[in-house]
C-alpha positions in Angstrom: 2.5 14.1 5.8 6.1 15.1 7.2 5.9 18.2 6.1 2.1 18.8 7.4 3.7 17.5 10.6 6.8 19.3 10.3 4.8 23.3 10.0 2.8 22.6 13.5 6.0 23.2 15.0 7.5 26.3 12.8 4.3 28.5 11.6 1.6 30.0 12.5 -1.6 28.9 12.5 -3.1 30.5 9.7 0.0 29.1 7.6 0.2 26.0 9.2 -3.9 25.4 7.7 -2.8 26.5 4.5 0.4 24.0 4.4 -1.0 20.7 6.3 -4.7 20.9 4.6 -2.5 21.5 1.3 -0.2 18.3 2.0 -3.2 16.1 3.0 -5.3 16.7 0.2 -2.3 15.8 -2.0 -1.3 12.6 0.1 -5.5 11.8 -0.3 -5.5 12.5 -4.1 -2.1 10.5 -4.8 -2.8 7.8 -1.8 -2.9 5.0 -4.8 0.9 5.5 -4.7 1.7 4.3 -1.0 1.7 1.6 1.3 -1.2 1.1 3.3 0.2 1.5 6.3 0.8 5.4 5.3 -2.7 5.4 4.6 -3.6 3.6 8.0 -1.4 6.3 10.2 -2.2 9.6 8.6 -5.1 10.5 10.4 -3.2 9.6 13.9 -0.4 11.7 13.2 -2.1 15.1 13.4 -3.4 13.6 16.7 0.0 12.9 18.6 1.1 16.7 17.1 -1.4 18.5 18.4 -1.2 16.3 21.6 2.1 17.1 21.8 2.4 20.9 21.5 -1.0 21.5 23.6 1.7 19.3 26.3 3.9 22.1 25.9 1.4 24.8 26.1 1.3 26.3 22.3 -2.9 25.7 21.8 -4.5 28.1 19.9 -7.5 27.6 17.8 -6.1 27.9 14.4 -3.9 25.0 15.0 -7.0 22.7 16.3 -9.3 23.4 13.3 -6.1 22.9 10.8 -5.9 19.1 12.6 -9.1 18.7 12.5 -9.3 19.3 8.7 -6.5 16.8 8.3 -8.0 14.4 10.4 -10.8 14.6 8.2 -9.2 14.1 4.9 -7.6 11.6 5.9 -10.0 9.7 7.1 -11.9 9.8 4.2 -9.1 8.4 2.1 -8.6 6.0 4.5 -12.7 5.1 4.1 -12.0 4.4 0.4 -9.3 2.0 0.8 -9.9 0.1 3.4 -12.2 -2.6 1.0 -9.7 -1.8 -1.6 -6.9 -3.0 1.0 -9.5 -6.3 1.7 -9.4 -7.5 -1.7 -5.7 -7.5 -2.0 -5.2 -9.1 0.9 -7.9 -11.7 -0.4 -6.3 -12.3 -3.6 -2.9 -12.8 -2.0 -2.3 -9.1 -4.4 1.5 -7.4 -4.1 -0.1 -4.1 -1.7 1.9 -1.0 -3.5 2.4 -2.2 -7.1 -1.5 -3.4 -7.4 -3.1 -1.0 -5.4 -3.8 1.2 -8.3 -5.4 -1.5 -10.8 -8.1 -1.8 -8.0 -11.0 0.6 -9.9 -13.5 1.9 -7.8 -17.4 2.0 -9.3 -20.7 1.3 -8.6 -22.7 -1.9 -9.3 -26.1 -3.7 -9.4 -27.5 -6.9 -11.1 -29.4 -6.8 -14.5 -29.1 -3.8 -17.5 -29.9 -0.5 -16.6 -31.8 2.1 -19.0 -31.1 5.2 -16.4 -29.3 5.7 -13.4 -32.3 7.5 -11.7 -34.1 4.4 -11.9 -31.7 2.1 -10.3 -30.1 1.6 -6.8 -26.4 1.0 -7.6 -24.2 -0.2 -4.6 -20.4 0.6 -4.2 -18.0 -2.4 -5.5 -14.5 -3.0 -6.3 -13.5 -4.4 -9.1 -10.0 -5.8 -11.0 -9.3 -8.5 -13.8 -6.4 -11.0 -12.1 -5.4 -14.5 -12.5 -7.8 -14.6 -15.6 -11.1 -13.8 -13.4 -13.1 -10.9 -13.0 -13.3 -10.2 -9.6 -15.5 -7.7 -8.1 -17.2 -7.0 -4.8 -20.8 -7.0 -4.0 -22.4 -5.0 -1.2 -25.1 -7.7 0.3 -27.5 -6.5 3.2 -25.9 -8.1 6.5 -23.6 -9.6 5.3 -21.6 -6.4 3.8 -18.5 -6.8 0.9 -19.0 -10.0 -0.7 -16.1 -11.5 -3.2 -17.1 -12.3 -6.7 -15.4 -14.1 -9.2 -16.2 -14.5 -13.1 -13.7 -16.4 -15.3 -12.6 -14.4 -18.1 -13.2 -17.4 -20.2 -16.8 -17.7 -19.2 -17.9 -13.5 -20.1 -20.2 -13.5 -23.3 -20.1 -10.3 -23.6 -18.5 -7.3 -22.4 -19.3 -4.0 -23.6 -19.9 -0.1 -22.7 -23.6 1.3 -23.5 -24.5 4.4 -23.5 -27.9 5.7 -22.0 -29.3 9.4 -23.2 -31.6 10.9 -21.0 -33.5 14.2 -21.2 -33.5 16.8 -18.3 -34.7 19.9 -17.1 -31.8 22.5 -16.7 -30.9 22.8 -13.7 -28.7 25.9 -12.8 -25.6 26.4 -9.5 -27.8 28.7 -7.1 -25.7 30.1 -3.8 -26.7 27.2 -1.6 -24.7 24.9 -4.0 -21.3 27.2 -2.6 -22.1 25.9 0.6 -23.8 22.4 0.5 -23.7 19.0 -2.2 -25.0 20.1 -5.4 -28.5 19.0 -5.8 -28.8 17.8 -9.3 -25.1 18.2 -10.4 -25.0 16.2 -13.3 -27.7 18.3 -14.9 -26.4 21.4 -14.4 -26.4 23.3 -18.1 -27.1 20.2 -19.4 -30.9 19.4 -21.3 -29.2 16.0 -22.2 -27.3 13.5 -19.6 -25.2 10.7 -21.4 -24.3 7.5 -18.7 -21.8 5.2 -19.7 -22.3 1.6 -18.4 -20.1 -1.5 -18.6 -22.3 -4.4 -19.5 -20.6 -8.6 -18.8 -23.3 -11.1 -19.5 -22.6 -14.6 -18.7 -24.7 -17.0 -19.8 -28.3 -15.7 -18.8 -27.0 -13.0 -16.1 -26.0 -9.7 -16.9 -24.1 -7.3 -14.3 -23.9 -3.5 -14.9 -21.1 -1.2 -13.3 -21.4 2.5 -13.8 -18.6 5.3 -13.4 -17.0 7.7 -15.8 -16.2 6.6 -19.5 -12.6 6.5 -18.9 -13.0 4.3 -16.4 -15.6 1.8 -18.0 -13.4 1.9 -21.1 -10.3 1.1 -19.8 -11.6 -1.8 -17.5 -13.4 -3.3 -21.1 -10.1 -3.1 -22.9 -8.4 -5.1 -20.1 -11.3 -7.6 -19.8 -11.3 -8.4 -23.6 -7.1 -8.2 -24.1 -6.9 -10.4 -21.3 -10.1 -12.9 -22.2 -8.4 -12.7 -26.2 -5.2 -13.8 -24.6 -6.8 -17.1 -23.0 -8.9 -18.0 -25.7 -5.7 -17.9 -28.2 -4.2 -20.5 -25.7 
């Protein structure tokens, strides 16, 4: 962010947008690795720059849309972790060091065959003080806390759903607007990964990327083989 802030002063604006868009897309992408508070200013600063150097008479255009575009990125950074930064402050969670072990997927109640045929809400999700704790998106009442003992989960695993498709292929309005169909783009075949935890007789499904899934089943089951060995 300094050094976004710093090149509104010293370039031009066509190398100022280059520079500050640059630097915010990298503080977004690696925004696990800071304080909140970074996270909670970013989007001002551009604000009091540009503020400050239309005070002073140096507006041009370039330099507005170059904010703007900060502002932007920013903001949706900040959009992710704001119910990230909720749950830690709930669970009484170190900010910086357990910021990152916060996983970020989607959700609903039940198994799922196909993700077409499901509405899947946005949760939050991390395995702390042997529970399972994940958010749930409930209509008017917004992010609702969950909280499944390790020692209770029956089963935790990842299935994997195959679906056939028609082949879809990038035409020029995907350059310029969301893909439509993206996951079946060269693909006659779409493989979904979903984590499965049944306890007792309810099941909850979470989908993202394998990695993901994978890596948030290993630390389930290590952590659930650790209590039951106690």
């Amino acid at each position: 962010m300094s050094l976004a802030t710093v090149s509104r002063f010293v370039l031009s604006p066509l190398f100022y947008f280059l520079v500050s868009v640059a630097a915010y897309i990298v503080f977004t992408v690696l925004r696990k690795r800071h304080d909140y508070y970074l996270i909670l200013i970013a989007p001002v600063i551009p604000v009091f720059s540009e503020a400050a150097e239309i005070l002073v008479g140096n507006f041009r255009v370039g330099f507005l849309i170059g904010s703007i575009v900060c502002i932007i990125t920013a903001l949706l950074g900040l959009g992710e972790e704001r119910p990230k930064e909720k749950m830690i402050r709930r669970l009484g969670l170190p900010k910086k060091t357990d910021r990152g072990k916060v996983v970020s997927l989607f959700y609903t109640f039940g198994r799922v065959e196909r993700i077409e045929k499901v509405n899947m809400s946005q949760s939050y999700a991390i395995v702390y003080n042997s529970s399972f704790h994940f958010t749930v998106n409930i209509p008017g009442s917004g992010q609702v806390n969950m909280e499944i003992p390790l020692e209770d989960i029956e089963e935790v695993a990842v299935h994997q759903s195959t679906s056939s498709s028609d082949l879809y292929y990038p035409s020029l309005r995907d350059m310029f607007l969301p893909a439509r169909n993206i996951r079946q783009i060269g693909k006659s075949k779409i493989k979904d990964y979903f984590l499965v935890i049944r306890v007792a007789d309810d099941s909850y499904s979470f989908y993202e990327e394998p990695l993901t899934v994978l890596r948030l089943q290993e630390e389930i089951e290590r952590e659930r083989d650790q209590i039951m060995r106690k």
